[in-house]
LOGU-930996 format. One record per atom (N, C-alpha, C): residue number from 1; atom name; x, y, z. Coordinates in steps of 0.02 Angstrom, whole numbers. Example, Ala and Ser with C-alpha at 12.3 -4.5 7.8 and 13.67 -1.06 7.14 Angstrom:
! residues 2
<1; "N"; <660; -284; 390>>
<1; "CA"; <615; -225; 390>>
<1; "C"; <660; -165; 390>>
<2; "N"; <642; -112; 354>>
<2; "CA"; <684; -53; 357>>
<2; "C"; <645; 2; 394>>
//
This chain:
! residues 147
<1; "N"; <-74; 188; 764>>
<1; "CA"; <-72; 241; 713>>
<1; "C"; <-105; 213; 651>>
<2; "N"; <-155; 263; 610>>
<2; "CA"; <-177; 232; 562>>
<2; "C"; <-181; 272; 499>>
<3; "N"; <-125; 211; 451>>
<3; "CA"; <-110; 268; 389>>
<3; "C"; <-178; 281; 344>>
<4; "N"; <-239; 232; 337>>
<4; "CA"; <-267; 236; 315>>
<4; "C"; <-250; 168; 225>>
<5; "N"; <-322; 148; 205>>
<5; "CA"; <-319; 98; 161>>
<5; "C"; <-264; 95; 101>>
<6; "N"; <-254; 160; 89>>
<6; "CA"; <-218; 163; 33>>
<6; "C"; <-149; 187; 20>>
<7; "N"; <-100; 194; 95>>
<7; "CA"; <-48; 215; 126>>
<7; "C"; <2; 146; 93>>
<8; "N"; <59; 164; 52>>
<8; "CA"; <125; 118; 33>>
<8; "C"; <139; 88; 57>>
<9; "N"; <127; 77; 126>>
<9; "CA"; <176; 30; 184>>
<9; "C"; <140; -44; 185>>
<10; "N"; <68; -30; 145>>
<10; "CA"; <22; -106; 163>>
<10; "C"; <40; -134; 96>>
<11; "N"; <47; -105; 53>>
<11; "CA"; <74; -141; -27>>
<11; "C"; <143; -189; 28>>
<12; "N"; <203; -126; 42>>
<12; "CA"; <253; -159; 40>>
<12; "C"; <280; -231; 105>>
<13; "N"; <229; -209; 148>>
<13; "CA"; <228; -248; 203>>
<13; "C"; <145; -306; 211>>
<14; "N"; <110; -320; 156>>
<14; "CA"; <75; -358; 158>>
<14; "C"; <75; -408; 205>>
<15; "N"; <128; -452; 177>>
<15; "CA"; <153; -512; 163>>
<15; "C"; <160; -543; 257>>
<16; "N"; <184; -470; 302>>
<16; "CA"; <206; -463; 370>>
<16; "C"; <137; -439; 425>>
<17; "N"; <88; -421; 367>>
<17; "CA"; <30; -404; 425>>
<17; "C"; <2; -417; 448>>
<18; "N"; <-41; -436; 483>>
<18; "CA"; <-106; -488; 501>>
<18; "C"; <-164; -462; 466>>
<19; "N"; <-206; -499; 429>>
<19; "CA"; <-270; -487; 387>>
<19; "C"; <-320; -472; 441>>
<20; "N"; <-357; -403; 426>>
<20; "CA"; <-423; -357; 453>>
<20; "C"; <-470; -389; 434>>
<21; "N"; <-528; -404; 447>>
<21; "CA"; <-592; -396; 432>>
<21; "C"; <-610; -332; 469>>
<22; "N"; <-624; -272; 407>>
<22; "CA"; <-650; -224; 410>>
<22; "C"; <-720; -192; 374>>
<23; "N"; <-763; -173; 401>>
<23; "CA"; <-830; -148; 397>>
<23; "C"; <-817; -132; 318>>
<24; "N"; <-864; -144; 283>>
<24; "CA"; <-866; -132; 221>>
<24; "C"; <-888; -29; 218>>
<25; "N"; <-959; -24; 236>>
<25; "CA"; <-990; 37; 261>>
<25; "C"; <-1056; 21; 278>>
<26; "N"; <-1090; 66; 305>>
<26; "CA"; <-1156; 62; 341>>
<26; "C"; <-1206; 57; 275>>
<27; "N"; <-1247; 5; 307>>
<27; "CA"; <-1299; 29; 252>>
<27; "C"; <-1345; 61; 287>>
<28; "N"; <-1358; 128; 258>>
<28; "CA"; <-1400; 176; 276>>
<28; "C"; <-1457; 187; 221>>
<29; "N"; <-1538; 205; 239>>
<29; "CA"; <-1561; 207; 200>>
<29; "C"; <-1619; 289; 199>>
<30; "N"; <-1644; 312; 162>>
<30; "CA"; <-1682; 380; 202>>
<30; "C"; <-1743; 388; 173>>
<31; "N"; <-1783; 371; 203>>
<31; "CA"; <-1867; 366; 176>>
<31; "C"; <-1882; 426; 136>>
<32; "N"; <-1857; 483; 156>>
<32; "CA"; <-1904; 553; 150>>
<32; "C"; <-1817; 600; 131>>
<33; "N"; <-1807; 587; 68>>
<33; "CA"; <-1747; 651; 50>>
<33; "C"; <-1766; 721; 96>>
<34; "N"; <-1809; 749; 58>>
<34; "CA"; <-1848; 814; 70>>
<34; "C"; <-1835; 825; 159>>
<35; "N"; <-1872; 792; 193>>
<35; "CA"; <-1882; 799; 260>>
<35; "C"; <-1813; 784; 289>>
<36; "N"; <-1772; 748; 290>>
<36; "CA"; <-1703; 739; 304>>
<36; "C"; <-1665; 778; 266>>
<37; "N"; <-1647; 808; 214>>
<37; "CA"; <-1608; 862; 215>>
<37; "C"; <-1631; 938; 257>>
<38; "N"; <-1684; 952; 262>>
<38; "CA"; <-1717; 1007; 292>>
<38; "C"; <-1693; 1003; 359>>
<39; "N"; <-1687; 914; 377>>
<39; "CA"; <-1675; 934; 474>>
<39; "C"; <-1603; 931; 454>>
<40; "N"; <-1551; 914; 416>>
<40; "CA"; <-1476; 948; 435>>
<40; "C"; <-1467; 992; 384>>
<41; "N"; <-1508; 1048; 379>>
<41; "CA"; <-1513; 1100; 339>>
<41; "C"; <-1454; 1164; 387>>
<42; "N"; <-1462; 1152; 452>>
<42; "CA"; <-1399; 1195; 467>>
<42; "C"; <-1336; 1177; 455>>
<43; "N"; <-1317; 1105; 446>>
<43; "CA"; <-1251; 1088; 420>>
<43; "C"; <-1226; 1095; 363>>
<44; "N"; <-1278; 1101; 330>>
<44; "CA"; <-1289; 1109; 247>>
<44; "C"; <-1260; 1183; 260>>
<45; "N"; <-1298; 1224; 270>>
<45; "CA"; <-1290; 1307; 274>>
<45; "C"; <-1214; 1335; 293>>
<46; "N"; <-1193; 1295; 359>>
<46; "CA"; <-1136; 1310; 378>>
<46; "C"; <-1079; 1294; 342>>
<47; "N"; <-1081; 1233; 293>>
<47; "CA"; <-1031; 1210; 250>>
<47; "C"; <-1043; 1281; 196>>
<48; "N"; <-1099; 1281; 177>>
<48; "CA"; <-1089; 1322; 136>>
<48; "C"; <-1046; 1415; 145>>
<49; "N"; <-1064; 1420; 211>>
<49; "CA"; <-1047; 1478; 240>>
<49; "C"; <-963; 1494; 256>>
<50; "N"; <-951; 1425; 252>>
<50; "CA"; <-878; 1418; 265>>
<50; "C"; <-835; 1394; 202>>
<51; "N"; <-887; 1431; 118>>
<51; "CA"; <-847; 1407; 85>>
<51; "C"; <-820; 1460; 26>>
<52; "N"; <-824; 1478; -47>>
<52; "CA"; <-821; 1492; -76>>
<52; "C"; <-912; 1501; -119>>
<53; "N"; <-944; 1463; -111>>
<53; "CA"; <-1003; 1465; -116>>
<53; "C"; <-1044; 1496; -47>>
<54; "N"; <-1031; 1547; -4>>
<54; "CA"; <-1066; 1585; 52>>
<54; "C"; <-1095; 1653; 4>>
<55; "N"; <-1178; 1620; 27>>
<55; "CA"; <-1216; 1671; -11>>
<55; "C"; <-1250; 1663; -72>>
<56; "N"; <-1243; 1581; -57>>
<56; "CA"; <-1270; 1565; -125>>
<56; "C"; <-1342; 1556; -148>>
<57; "N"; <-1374; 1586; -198>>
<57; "CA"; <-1432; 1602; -228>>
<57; "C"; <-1457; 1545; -269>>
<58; "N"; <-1512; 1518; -272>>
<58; "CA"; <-1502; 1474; -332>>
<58; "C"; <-1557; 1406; -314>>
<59; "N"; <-1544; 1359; -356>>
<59; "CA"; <-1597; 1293; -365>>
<59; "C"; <-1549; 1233; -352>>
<60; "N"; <-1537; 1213; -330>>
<60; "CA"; <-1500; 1141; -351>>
<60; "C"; <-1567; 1073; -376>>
<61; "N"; <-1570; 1040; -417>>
<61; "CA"; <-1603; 981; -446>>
<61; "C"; <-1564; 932; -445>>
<62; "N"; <-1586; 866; -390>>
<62; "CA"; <-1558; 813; -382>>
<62; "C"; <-1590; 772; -406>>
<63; "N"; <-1576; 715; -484>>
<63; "CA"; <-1600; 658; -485>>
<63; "C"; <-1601; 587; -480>>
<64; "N"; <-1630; 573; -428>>
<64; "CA"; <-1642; 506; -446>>
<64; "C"; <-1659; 455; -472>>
<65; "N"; <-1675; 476; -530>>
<65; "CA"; <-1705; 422; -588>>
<65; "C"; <-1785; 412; -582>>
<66; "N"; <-1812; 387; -514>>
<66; "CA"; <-1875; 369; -484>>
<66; "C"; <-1917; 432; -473>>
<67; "N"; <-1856; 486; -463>>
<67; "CA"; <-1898; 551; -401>>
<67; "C"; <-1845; 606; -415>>
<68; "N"; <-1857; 637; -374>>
<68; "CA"; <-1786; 679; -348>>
<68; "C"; <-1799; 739; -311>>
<69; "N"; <-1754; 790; -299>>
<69; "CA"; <-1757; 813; -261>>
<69; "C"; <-1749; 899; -271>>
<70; "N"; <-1771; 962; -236>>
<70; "CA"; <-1755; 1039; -278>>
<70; "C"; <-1746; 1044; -195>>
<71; "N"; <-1687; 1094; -196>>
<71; "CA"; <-1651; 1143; -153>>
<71; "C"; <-1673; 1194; -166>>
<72; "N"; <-1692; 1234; -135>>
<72; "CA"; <-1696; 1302; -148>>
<72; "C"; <-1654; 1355; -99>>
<73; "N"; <-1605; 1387; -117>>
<73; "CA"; <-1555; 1435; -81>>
<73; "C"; <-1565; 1510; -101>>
<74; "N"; <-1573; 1515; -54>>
<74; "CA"; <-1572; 1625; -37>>
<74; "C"; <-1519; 1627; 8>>
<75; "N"; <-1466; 1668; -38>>
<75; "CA"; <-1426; 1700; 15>>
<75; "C"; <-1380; 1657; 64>>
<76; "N"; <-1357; 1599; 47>>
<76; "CA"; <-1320; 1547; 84>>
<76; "C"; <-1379; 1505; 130>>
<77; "N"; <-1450; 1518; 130>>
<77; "CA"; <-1492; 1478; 184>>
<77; "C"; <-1536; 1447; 101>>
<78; "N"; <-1530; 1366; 175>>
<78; "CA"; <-1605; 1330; 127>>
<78; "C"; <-1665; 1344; 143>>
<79; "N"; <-1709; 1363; 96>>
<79; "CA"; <-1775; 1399; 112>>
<79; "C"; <-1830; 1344; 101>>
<80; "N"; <-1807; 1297; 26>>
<80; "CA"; <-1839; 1239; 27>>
<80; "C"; <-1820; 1208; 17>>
<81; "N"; <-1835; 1108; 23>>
<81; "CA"; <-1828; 1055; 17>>
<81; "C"; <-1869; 1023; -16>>
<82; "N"; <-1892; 1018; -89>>
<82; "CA"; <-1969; 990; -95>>
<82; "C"; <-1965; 937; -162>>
<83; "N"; <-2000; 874; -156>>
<83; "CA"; <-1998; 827; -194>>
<83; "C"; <-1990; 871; -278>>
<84; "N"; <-1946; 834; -316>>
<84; "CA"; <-1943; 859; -394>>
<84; "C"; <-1951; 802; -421>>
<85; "N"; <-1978; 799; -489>>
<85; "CA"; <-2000; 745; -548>>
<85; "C"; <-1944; 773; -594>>
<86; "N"; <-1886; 748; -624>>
<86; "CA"; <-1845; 747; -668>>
<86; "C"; <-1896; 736; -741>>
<87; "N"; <-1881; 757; -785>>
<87; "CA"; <-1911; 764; -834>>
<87; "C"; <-1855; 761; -924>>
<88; "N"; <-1882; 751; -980>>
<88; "CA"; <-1832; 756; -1026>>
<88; "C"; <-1801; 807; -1022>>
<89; "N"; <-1818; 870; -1040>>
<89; "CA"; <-1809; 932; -1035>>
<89; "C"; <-1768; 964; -998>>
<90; "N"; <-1767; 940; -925>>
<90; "CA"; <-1749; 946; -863>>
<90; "C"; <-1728; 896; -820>>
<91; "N"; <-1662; 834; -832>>
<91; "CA"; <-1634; 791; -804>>
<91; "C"; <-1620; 804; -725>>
<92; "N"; <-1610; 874; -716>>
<92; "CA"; <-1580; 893; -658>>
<92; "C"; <-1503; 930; -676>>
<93; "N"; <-1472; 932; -605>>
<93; "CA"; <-1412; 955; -589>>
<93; "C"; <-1352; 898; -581>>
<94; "N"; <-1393; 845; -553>>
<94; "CA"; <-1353; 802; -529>>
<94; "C"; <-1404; 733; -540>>
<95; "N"; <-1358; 669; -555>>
<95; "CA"; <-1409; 608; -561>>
<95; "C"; <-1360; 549; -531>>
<96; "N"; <-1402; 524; -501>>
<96; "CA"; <-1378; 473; -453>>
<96; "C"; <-1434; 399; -455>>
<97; "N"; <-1399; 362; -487>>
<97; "CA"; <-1451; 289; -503>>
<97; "C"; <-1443; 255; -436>>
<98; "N"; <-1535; 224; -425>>
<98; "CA"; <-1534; 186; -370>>
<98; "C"; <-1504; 223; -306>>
<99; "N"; <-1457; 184; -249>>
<99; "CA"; <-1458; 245; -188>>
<99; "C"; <-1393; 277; -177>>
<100; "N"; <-1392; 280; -230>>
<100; "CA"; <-1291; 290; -256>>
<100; "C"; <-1286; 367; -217>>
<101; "N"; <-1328; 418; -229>>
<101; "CA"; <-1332; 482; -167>>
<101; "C"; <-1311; 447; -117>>
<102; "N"; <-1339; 405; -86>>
<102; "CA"; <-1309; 406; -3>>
<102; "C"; <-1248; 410; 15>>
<103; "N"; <-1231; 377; -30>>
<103; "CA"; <-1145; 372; -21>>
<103; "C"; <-1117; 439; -28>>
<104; "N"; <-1132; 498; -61>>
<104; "CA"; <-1136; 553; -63>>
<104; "C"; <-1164; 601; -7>>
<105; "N"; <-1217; 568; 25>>
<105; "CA"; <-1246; 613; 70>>
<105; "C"; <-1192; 613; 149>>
<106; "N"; <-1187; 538; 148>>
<106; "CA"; <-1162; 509; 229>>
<106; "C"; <-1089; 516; 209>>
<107; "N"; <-1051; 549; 166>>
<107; "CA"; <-996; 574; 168>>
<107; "C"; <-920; 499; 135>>
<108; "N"; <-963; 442; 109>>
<108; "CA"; <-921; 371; 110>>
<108; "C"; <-884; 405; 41>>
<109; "N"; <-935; 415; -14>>
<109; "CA"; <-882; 428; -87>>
<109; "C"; <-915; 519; -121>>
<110; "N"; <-870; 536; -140>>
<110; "CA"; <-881; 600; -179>>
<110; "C"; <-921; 588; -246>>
<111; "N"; <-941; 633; -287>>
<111; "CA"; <-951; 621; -336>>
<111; "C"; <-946; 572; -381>>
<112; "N"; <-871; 624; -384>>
<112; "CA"; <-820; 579; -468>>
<112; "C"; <-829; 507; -443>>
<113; "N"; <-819; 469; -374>>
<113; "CA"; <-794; 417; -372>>
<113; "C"; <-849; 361; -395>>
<114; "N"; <-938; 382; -370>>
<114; "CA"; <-1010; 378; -389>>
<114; "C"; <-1014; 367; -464>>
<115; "N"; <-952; 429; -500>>
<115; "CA"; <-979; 429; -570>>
<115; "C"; <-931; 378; -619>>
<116; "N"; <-877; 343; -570>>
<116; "CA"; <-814; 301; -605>>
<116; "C"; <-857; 229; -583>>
<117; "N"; <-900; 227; -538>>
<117; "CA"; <-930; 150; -529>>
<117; "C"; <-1007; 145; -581>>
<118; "N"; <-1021; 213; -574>>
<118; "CA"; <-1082; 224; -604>>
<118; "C"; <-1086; 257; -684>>
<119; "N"; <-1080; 246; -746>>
<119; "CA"; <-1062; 285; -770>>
<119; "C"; <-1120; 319; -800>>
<120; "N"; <-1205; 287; -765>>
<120; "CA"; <-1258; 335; -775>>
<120; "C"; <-1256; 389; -735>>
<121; "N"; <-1215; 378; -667>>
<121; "CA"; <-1208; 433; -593>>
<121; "C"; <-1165; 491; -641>>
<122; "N"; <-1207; 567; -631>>
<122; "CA"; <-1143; 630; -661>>
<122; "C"; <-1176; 673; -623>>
<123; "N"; <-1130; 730; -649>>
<123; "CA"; <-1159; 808; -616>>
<123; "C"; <-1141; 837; -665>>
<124; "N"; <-1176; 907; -654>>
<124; "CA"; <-1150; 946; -709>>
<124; "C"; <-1102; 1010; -685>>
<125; "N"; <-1042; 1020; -725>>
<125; "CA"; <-975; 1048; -712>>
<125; "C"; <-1009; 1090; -644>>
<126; "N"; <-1055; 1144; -674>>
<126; "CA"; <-1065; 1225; -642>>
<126; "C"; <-1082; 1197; -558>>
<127; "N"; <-1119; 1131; -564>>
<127; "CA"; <-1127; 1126; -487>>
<127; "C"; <-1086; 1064; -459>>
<128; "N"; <-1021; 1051; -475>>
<128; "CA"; <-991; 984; -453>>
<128; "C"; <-959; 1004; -396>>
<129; "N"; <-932; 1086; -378>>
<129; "CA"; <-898; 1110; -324>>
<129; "C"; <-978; 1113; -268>>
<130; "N"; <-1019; 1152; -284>>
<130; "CA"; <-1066; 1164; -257>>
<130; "C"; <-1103; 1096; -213>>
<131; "N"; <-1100; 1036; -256>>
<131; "CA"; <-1112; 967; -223>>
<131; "C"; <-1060; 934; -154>>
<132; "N"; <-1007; 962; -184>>
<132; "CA"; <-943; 938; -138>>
<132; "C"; <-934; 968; -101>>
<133; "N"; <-952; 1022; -89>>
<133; "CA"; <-964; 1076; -27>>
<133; "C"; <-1015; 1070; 15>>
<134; "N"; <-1067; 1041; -24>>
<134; "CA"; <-1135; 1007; 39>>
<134; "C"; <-1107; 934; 77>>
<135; "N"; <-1095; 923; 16>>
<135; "CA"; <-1071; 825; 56>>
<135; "C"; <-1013; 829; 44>>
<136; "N"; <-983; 844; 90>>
<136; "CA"; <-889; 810; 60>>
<136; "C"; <-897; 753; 94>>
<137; "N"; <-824; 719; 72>>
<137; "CA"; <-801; 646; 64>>
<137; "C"; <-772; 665; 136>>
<138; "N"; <-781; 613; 182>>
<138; "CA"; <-760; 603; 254>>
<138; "C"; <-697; 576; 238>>
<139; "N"; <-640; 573; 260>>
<139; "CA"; <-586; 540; 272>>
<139; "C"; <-604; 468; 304>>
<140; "N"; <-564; 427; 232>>
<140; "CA"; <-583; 342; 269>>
<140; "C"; <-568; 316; 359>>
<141; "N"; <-508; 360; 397>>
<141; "CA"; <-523; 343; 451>>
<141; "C"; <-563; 369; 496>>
<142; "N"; <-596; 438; 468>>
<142; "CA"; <-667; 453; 519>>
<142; "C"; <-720; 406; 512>>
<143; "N"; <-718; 384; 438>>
<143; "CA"; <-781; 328; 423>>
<143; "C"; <-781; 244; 455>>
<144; "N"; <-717; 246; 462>>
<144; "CA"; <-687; 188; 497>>
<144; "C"; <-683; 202; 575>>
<145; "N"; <-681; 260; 609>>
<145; "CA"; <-681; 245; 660>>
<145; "C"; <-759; 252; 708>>
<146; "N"; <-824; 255; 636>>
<146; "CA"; <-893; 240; 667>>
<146; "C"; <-916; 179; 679>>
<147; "N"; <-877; 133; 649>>
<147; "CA"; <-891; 74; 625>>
<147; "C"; <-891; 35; 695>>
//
C-alpha cells in the first residue's frame, strides 16, 4: 500500500523504516514545443472538454524566456501551435525560465509549485485555471509508479 511522500506515518515511523532510493523524475526533454503539443492536441482538447473551460475561445502565450509558444483555441479545439517571440509589451500568459514547463507539461509539478522554486516562473491569474486544466499535476504515485 502506498501512502505516498508526504503521508504522517513516515514523519512518525522514520526511525522503523528501511531507507528507499527513489527516482528523483525523468529527465525529459522536447526539441519542437509547437510540434509536440499539436500531436497530444487531443488530450489537450479532451481535458479541456471535461472541464469548466469546454469551449474555450482564445490565445494562450507561453514564455520561455529564449522563445515561446501561442495556442490558438476555437471552440474547445486547438487550431494552432506556432512558435511565439515574447516581447516587452507582450511577456506572455505564462513564463517559465529554462525547462521549468516540462515539469508542467509531463504532469511532475503544477504551476504555483514552478513559481515557489522559481520566483521568475508565474502566470497570470485569468489563465492559472486554464494552465492547470491542460497539464494537471499527476499524483506522486502515478509518477512513481513509471519509474
Amino acid at each position: 500500500v502506498g501512502f505516498g511522500a508526504s503521508h504522517p506515518v513516515y514523519r512518525l515511523a522514520e526511525q522503523w523504516l528501511p531507507e528507499a532510493n527513489r527516482p528523483y523524475a525523468w529527465y525529459l526533454r522536447v526539441a519542437d514545443y509547437p510540434a509536440f503539443l499539436t500531436l497530444i492536441a487531443p488530450a489537450l482538447e479532451a481535458r479541456l472538454a471535461d472541464s469548466v473551460h469546454a469551449g474555450f475561445s482564445g490565445e494562450l502565450h507561453l514564455n520561455f524566456y529564449k522563445g515561446g509558444v501561442q495556442m490558438r483555441f476555437e471552440r474547445g479545439t486547438i487550431k494552432a501551435v506556432t512558435p511565439w517571440q515574447p516581447t516587452r509589451e507582450d511577456d506572455g500568459h505564462a513564463r517559465f525560465p529554462f525547462t521549468t514547463f516540462n515539469q508542467v507539461l509531463f504532469g511532475c509539478r503544477d504551476v504555483d509549485e514552478i513559481h515557489h522554486i522559481y520566483t521568475d516562473a508565474s502566470v497570470n491569474r485569468a489563465q492559472k485555471d486554464l494552465l492547470r486544466t491542460l497539464f494537471p499535476k499527476k499524483p506522486e504515485e502515478e509518477i512513481m509508479s513509471l519509474a
